[in-house]
C-alpha positions in Angstrom: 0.0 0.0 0.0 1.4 3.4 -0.9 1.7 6.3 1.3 0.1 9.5 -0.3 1.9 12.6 1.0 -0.2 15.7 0.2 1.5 19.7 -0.6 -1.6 21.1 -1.3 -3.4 22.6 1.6 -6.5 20.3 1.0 -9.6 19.3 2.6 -8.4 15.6 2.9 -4.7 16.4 4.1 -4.3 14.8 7.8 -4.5 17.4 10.0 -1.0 15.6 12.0 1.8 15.3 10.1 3.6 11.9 9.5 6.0 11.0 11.6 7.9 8.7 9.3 8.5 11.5 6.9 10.3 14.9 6.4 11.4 16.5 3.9 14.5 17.6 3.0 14.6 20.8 4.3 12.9 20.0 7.2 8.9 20.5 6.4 6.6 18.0 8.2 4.4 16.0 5.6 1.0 14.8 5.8 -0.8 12.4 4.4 -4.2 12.4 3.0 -7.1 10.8 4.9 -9.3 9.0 2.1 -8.5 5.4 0.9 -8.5 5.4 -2.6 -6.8 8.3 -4.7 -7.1 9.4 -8.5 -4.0 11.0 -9.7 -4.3 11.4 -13.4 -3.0 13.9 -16.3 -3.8 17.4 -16.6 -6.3 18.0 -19.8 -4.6 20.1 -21.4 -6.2 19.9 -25.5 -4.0 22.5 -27.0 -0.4 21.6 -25.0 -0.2 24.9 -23.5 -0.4 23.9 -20.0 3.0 21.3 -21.3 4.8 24.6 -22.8 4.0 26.3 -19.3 4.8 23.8 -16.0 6.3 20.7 -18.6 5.4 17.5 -18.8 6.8 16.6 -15.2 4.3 18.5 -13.4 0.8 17.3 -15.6 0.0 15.0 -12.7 -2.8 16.3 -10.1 -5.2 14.5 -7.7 -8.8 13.8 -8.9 -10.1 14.9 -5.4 -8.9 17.7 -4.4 -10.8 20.1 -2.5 -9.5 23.0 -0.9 -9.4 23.3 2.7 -12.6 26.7 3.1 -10.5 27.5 6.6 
């Protein structure tokens, strides 16, 4: 089973951060409370989003919501 670690500041993002992982600089990482998560490509019809962010960044979770606090 993988272990989603979320950057966004997202409805589903564990409110505690893990305690298995850091990053490098020393940011706390959470993890994301539902089960099951989408990640899929960016739509992007007329590759302008690819000549923007590149191909590297397309990806993007199919549920995120963002956190109304």
């Amino acid at each position: 089973m993988a272990t989603v670690i979320c950057t966004m500041n997202c409805k589903h993002r564990s409110k505690r951060p893990l305690r298995k992982y850091t990053f490098k600089d020393g940011r706390k990482c959470y993890g994301c409370k539902l089960e099951t998560v989408t990640i899929s490509r960016i739509f992007d019809p007329d590759a302008y989003v690819i000549q923007v962010i590149e191909e590297e960044q397309m990806a993007h979770c199919n549920f995120y919501e963002p956190d109304g606090t």
